[in-house]
N, C-alpha and C positions, 0 to 999 in steps of 0.2 A: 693593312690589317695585321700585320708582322709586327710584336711590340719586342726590343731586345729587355727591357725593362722595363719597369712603372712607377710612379711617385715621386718621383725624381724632377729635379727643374728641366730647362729644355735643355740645356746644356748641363748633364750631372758630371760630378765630381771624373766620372771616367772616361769622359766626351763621348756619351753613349745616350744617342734624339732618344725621347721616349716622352710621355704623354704626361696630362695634368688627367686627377682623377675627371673631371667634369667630360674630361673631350674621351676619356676610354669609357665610359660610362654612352656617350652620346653617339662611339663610333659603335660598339655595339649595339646598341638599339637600334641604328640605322642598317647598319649589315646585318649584324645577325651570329659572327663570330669574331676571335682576335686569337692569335697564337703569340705564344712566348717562347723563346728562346732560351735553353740552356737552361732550364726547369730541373733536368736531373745530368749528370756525371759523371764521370768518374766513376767508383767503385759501385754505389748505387742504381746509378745505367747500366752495368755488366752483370750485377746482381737481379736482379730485374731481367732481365734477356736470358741467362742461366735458369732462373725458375720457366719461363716460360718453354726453354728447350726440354727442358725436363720434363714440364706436364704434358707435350707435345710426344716423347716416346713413351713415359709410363706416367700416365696420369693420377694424381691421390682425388680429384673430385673425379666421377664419371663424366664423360662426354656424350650431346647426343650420342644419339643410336643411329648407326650406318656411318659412324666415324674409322677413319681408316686405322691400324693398328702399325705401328712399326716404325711410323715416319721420325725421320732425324733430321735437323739442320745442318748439320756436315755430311748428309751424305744427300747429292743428289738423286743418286736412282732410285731411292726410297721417297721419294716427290708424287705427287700426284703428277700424271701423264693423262696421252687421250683426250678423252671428250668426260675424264673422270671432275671432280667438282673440286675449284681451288682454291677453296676456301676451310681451313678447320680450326674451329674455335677451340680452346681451351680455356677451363676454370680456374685459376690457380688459388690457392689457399694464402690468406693475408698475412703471411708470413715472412719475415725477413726485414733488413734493414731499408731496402727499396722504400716498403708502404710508408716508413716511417720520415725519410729524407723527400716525398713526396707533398705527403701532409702539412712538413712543414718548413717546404720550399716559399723563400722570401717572396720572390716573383711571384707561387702561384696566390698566395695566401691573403700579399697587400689586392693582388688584384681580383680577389672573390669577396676581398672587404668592401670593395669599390661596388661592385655590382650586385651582390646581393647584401649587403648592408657587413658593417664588422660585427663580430660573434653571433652571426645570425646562422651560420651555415654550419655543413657537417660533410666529410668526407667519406664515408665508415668502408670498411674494408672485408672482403668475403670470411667464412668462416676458418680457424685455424684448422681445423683438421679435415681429413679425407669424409671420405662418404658423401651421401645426397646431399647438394647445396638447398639449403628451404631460402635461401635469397640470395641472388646472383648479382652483388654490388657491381663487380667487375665480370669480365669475360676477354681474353685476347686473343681474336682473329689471328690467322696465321694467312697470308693470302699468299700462295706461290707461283711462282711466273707462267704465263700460258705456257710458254713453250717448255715445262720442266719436266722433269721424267721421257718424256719421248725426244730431247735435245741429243741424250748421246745415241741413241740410235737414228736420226736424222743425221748428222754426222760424218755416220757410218760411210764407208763407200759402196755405192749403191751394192755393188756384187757381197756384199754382207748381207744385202738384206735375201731377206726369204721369200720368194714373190705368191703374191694372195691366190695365182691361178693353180696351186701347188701346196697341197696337206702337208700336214710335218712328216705323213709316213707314203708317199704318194712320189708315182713316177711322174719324169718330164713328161709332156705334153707332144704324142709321136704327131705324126702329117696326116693318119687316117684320122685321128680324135678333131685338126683341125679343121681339116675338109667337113666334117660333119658339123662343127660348130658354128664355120661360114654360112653353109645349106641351111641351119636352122633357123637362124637368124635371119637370113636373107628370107626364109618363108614368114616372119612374123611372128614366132612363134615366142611364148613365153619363157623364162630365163628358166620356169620350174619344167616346162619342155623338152625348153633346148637338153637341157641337164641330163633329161632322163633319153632323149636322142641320140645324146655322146657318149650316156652310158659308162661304163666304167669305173661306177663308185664317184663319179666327178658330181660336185656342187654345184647348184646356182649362180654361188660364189665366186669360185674356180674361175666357171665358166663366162660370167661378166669381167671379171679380172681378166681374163686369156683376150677377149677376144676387144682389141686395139684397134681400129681401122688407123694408117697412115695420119699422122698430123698434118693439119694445113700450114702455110707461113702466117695466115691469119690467127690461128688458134696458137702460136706457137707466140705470136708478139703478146696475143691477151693474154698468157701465161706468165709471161717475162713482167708485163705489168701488174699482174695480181703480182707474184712472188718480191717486184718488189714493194709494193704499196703494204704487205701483211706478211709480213718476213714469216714464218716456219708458222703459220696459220694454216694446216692445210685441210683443216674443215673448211674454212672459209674460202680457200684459193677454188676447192674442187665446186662448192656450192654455187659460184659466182660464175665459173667456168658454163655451168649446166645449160647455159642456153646458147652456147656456143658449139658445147661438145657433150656429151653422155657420157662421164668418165668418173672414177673414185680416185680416191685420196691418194691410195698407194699410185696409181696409172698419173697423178698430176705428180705427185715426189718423183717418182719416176721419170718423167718427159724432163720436170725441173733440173733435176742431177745430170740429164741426159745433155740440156741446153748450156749449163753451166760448163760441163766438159769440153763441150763445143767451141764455146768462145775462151777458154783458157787453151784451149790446143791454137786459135786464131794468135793469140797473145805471143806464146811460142813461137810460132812462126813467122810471129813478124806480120802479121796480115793484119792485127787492127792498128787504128790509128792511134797516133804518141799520146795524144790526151786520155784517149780510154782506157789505153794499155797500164796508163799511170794508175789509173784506181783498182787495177784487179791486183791480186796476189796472188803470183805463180805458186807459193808452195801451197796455196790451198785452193784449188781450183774450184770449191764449193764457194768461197769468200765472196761476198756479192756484197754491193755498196749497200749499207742498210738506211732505211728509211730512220729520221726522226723521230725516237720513241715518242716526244711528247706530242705529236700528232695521230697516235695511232689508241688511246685511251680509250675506253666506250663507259658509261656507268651502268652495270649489271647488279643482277643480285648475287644472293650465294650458289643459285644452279646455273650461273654466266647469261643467262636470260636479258638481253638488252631493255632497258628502261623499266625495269618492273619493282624491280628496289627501292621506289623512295619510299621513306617513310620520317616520323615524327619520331623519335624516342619517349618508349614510353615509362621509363624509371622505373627501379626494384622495386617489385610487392603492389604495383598497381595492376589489378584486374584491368581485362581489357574491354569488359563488358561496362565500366565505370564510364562516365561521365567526364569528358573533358570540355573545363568550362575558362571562362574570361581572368579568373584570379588565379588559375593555376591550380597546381596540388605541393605540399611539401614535401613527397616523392619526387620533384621536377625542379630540379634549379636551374643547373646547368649541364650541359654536357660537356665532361673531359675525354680528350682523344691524346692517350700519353705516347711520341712518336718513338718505339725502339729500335729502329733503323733511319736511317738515310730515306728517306721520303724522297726521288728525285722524279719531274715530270717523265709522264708516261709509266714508271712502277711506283706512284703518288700513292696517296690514299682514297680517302671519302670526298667524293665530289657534293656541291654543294650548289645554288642558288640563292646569291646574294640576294637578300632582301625578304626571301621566300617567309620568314617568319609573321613578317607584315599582312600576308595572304591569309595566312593564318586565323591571325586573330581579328580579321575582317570576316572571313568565314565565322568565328566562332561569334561572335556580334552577330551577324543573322541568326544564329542556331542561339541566343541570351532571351532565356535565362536558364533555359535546360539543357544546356548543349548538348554533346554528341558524345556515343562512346568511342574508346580510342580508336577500335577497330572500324569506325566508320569515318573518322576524321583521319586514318591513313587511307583507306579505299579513295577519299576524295583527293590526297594530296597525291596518287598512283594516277589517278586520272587527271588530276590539273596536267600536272608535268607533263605526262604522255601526250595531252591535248596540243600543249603547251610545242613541246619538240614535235609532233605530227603537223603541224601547221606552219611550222618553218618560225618560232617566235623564243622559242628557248634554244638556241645554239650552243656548242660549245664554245671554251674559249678558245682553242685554235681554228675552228670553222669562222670564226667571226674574225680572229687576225688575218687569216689568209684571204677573205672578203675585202680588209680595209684594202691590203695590198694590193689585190687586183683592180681596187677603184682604183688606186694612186697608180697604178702601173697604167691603166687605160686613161688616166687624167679624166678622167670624170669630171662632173660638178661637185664640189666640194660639197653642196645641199647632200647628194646621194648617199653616202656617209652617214650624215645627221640624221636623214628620213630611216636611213636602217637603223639606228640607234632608238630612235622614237617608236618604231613597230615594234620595239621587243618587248619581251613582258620580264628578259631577266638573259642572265648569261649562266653556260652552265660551268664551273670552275672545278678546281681540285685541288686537295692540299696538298700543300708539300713543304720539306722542312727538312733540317736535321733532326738527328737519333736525341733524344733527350727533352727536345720543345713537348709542349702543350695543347691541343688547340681547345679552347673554348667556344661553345657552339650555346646559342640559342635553345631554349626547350621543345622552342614552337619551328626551328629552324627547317625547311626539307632536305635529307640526303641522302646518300647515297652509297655503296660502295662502289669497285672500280675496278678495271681490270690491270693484272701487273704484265705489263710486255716487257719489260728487262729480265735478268737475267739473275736475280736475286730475291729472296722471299720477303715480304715485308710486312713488320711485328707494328704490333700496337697494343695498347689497353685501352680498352671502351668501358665507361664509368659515368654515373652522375653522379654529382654533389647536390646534398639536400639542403631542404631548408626546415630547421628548426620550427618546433612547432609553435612558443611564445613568438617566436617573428614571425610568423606566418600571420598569425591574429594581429599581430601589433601593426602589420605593415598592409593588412587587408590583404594578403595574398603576396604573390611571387615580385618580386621588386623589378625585375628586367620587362616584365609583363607590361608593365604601364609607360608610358609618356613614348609609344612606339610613330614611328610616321604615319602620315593618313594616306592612303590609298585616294583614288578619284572617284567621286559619289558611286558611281555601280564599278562595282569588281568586274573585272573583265570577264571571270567567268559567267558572270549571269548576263551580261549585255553583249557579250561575245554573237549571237548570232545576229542580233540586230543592229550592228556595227555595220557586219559582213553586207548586210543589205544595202545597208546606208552606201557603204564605199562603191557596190555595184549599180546602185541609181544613178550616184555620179560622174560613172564612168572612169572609176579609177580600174585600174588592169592591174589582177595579182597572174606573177606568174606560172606556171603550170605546175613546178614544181612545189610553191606554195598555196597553191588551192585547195583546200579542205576537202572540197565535194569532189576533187578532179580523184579517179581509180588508178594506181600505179600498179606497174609490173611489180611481182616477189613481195606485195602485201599481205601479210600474215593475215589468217584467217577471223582472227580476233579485231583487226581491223577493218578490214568487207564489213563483218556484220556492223561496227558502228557507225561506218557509212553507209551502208542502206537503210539505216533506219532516218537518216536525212536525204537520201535521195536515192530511192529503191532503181528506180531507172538508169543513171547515170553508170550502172556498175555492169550492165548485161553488154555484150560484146555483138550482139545480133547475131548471134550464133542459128543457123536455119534447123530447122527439124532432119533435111534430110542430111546434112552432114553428121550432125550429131547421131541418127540413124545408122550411118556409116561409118560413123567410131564404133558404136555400140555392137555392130555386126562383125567389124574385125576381132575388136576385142573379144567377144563369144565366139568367134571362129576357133580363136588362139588358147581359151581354158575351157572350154565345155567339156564334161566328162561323158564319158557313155554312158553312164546309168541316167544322165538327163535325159536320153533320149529312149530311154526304155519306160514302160506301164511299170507305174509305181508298185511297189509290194505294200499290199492292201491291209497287210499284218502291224504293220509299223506306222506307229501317229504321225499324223500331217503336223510340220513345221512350219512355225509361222518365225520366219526371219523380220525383226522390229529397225526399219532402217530412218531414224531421223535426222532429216537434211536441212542445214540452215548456209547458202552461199557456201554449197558443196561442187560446183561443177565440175573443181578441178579433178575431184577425186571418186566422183561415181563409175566412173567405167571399171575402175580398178576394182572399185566397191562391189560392182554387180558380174564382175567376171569372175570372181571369188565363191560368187553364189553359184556361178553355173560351174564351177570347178567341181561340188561337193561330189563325195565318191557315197552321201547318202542314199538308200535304194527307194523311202519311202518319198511320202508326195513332200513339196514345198510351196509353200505361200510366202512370198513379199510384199510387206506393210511399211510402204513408206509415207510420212507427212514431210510436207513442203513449210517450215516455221518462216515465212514473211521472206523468202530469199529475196536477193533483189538484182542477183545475177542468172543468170543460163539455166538452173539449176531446175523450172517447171521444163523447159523445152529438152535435157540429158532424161529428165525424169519419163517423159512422156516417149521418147523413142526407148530407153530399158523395158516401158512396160510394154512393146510390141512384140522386142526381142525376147524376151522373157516369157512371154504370152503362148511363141512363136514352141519353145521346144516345153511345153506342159508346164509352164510354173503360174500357179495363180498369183494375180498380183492386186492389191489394193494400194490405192495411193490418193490422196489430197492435202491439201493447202490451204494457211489461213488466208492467205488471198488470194486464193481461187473463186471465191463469191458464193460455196456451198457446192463447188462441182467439185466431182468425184469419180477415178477410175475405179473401174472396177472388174476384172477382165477374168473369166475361169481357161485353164486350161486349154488348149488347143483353140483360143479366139471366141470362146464361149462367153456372152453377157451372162451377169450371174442377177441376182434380182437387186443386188444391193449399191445404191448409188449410180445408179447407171439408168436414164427417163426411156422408155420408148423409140429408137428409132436414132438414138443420139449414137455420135461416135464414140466409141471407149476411150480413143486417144486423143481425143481433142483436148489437148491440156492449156488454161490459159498463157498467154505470154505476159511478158511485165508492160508491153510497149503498146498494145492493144484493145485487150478487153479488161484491163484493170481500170474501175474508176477511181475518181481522186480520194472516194472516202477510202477505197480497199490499199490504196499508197501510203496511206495513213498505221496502218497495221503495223503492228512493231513487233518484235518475235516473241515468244512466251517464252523463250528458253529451253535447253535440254531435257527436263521433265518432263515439261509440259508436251513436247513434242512426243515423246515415248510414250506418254499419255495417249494423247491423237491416234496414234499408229498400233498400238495392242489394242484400243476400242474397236479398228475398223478391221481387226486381223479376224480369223477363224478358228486357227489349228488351237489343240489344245496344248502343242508346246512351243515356250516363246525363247527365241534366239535373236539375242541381243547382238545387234552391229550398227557399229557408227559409221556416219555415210565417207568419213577420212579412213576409216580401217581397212583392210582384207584381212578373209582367213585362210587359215590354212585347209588343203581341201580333205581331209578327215576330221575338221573340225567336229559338225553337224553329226557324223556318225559317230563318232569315240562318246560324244557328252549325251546322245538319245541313250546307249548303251548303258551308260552309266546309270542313268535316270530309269530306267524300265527296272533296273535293279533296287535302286532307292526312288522310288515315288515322291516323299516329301521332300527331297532335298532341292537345293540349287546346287548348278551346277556350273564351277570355272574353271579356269585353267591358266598356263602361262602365256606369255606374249612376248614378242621382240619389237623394238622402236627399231623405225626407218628413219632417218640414217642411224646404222647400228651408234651403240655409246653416247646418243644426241642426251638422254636423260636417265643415264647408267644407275644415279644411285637410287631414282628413285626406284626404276626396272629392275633390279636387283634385290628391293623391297618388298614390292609386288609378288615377284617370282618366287618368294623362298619362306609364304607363310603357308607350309603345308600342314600343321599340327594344329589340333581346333584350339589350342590355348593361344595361339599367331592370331588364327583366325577369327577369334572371338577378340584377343584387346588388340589389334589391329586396328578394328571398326573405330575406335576413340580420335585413329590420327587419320585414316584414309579409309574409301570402302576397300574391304580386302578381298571381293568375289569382283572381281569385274568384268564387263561383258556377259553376263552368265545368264544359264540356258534354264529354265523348269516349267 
């Protein structure tokens, strides 16, 4: 896919291989992209890269909004760090001699003759001057390395750093504050508890930071092997740690600096062995053998979200509501990707799926002669993909190298190899290139962006070339468009479940790891629910009522406030808390201890619907509403597959008239395993509205307090926002919020948080709701 030139015989003038139009014409079609090398140079390349540093500290087009301010390519610390987003575009104005040694670069020019016809095409370039861009020809991403901005304070030797159990203006930590923080803990007690146990002005925070039980030799090897599989990752080292050990980021930096020291003082002394001692470096006793960057790549979007990225390019000035059909549009030629850096694997660029264009326009063939708009023909290619890498059938391309290897290592069957080759539906790749190449990509191509784990920022220009409007007509549409491969009579995606059946009638065995329907640990919530809507059963763990009773009782042991346990003040409206739970188990207990937290005096009702779960989430539900029932909170609760039953439980155990037959049990809540029949398995969830929907019809109070069943609140949540509201009647009422794990979705949280003037609040609503969670 690498061309160093084009038009050339096989052997040109400068013994440089390069293609006949017919086979670059035919390799594209078949892949879907081709890069070129040495496309720009020289003064033009540094020209080029210059503008880009430039609009990157002070910009002449504006940049979104929520873009950082200040950032420099010569200075690292001015880099995004954290859990902050690494990616920032920039517009630059088509100015300079760059656009012009682009346009009319030999390389790029014969070879857009080839592919989209000669003088058919157009390159056009953004607007010359500052202000509002009305058509964003170009844009150039700046993606800078995970580990940047927080590299030199990792670094650091630990005793620099400033420890989290410790405010900037706050004393050590004496042995009484200890002793109490042991006690607290050891009692169960909540972090916001303990906190307020120890006293002292000390945090939550502080207080989870402080409190380290001894490392094991077991937790200490899993350590050693995250830090080195995910070099200075340490979201991801503490995240993966979590079912080992209960610890943060900073307590896993920590233990790491602590392990590292360890084994460079063994080095010293002479106590390790000659082979290993050979790969450490005494002067830097942090130096640890680093993994393979080009193994360590993932394809994200631009908030680092793994696999959410893909999409189709949609080209300048195309609405997204438009129609994307079988001819194409003369906004859509081709995509140029101008490389201005060093592209090396693992801080690569845009990852890609050979072939994926082929999908495409097999999709759009079904959806002929009205097709689809664009926004619905990327929703589908977000979900092929995902389907795609969920089921073990899209790999990367080092997961699939390191497969071959282990077959040849284990001498396998040679067939073994072949059979993995034939399951897949595609590999997933990444470019990569020197500063100056091109890549040319397919219209209908899927990709990606990617994450940069080296150690340097890496530039690019994102562009499409159009197609004139006379060739458009002349040529009936987009010329790459046509004479594409054929796919096999049903697209995988639509024959994909009946495949699955097929292979399981005849006894073929997929592995665990590759089974669709099989429930894995650390699956994201987004995931459950699309498996339960194929197999609602398969996902419930048999979880008994009365353990889950026994979560529920500790958990309300540990937050109940005392005004739950007092007669409501009869002044103040009854609260109806709206909790919609779709494959929530993980998170209700937290959810409903948040409720007994509240330091509100008046009554509370909880309205929760069960949307079609298909794990635990009816038998957590049905032990909260005993517990709940148990210290005065009325609760209503049902489910679309519950078959029409209904709790319905008043205050102190009390049946109330509504949903609840004669004689029945309040908490008899159905299981998934039992009294669901096959039609009620069938039920698929209506979604987040519709759920909220459910749960304010069957509620009472006159005021509705929105929580989602992954949330807690905080406990003056309920009293601060009734306050408010008794004051203003017609308003809604919201407030800020913090993401757990802190910095997981910074910019959007920082969004959120900071639209307090009604002119925020009002054009706000255009990008995101700006009240959320809100109380009236």
């Amino acid at each position: 896919r690498r061309l160093s030139a084009v038009l050339l015989p096989p052997k040109g003038p400068s013994g440089r291989v390069s293609m006949y139009p017919s086979t670059l014409l035919e390799t594209f079609r078949r892949d879907g992209i081709v890069v070129l090398d040495g496309v720009l140079t020289g003064a033009a390349l540094e020209s080029f890269r210059e503008q880009v540093s430039r609009e990157l500290t002070t910009p002449c087009i504006p940049p979104e909004s929520g873009t950082p301010e200040g950032v420099r390519l010569s200075d690292a610390t001015t880099w995004p760090s954290g859990s902050q987003r690494r990616v920032i575009e920039v517009v630059p104005p088509g100015v300079g001699a760059h656009w012009g040694a682009l346009s009319t670069s030999p390389a790029l020019t014969k070879t857009l003759d080839v592919l989209l016809g000669s003088n058919a095409w157009d390159l056009p370039n953004n607007q010359p001057h500052g202000g509002k861009c009305e058509t964003r020809h170009w844009y150039c991403p700046v993606v800078f390395p995970e580990g940047s901005g927080s590299d030199t304070k990792t670094n650091k030797n630990s005793a620099d750093w400033r420890r989290g159990d410790v405010g900037k203006n706050d004393n050590q930590w004496s042995p009484q504050e200890d002793a109490k923080l042991h006690a607290a803990k050891a009692a169960g007690l909540s972090w916001e508890l303990v906190a307020h146990e120890v006293g002292g002005g000390r945090t939550p925070k502080h207080c989870r930071e402080r409190y380290a039980p001894p490392w094991t030799a077991e937790q200490d090897c899993l350590l050693t092997e995250l830090c080195n599989a995910h070099h200075l990752s340490w979201q991801v080292i503490a995240h993966k740690m979590q079912h080992a050990r209960a610890c943060t980021k900073r307590q896993v930096r920590e233990r790491c600096g602590a392990l590292q020291k360890a084994k460079a003082s063994k080095v010293r002394d002479g106590e390790q062995d000659a082979d290993t001692a050979s790969t450490t470096t005494k002067n830097d006793p942090a130096e640890t053998t680093k993994p393979d960057a080009s193994t360590l790549w993932h394809p994200v979007n631009r908030r680092r979200v793994r696999n959410k990225g893909w999409h189709v390019d949609i080209g300048p000035g195309f609405p997204v509501d438009a129609p994307r059909v079988l001819t194409g549009d003369p906004k859509q030629g081709v995509v140029a990707l101008v490389l201005l850096s060093d592209w090396e694997p693992g801080g690569g660029g845009t990852a890609f799926v050979k072939g994926s264009h082929v999908w495409v326009s097999e999709f759009l063939k079904s959806k002929h002669p009205a097709g689809v708009t664009h926004q619905e023909l990327n929703q589908w290619a977000i979900k092929t993909v995902a389907d795609g890498v969920k089921d073990g059938l899209l790999p990367l391309e080092y997961e699939v190298a390191a497969r071959e290897d282990a077959l040849n290592y284990s001498k396998n069957d040679s067939n073994d190899s072949e059979k993995n080759k034939n399951n897949r539906l595609g590999v997933i790749s990444q470019i990569t290139g020197r500063s100056g190449s091109v890549a040319l990509l397919h219209p209908w191509l899927v990709h990606c962006g990617t994450t940069n784990v080296l150690a340097t920022p890496r530039l690019m220009a994102n562009g499409m070339v159009c197609v004139k409007q006379d060739a458009f007509e002349k040529q009936g549409g987009v010329r790459v468009l046509f004479g594409l491969p054929k796919l096999d009579p049903d697209p995988f995606w639509e024959g994909k479940e009946v495949k699955e059946k097929s292979e399981t009638e005849e006894g073929a065995s997929q592995p665990a790891e590759n089974d669709p329907k099989r429930a894995r640990v650390g699956d994201s919530p987004e995931r459950n629910a699309k498996e339960s809507e194929k197999t609602p059963e398969t996902l419930s763990s048999g979880l008994s009522f009365e353990d889950a009773l026994g979560a529920a009782s500790r958990a309300a042991k540990a937050c109940t406030h005392a005004n739950r346990l007092q007669k409501p003040d009869p002044s103040l409206p009854v609260v109806s808390i709206i909790v919609p739970a779709h494959d929530a188990a993980p998170w209700l207990d937290e959810c409903f201890a948040s409720v007994l937290a509240q330091t509100y005096c008046g009554a509370i009702q909880v309205s929760a619907y069960d949307d079609a779960s298909g794990d635990d989430t009816p038998v957590v539900l049905k032990a909260w509403a005993e517990v709940l029932s148990n210290v005065g909170i009325d609760v209503k609760m049902s489910g679309s597959r519950w078959g029409g039953f209904r709790v319905g439980v008043a205050s102190r155990g009390e049946n109330t008239s509504r949903g609840i037959s004669a004689g029945a049990n309040p908490f008899e809540v159905p299981s998934t395993e039992t009294t669901l029949g096959n039609e009620s398995r069938t039920i698929k969830p209506g979604g987040i509205g519709h759920a909220k929907n459910k749960a304010v019809s069957q509620s009472t109070g006159p005021v509705l307090v929105f929580l989602d069943a992954d949330d807690i609140m905080t406990p003056t949540r309920v009293a601060a926002q009734v306050a408010v509201l008794q004051k203003n009647e017609n308003a809604i009422v919201g407030g800020t919020w913090v993401r757990h794990p802190r910095g997981s979705t910074e910019h959007y949280e920082r969004w959120a948080n900071t639209l307090a003037d009604p002119t925020g609040l009002w054009l706000g609503q255009f990008r995101e709701k700006t009240v959320q969670m809100p109380t009236w």
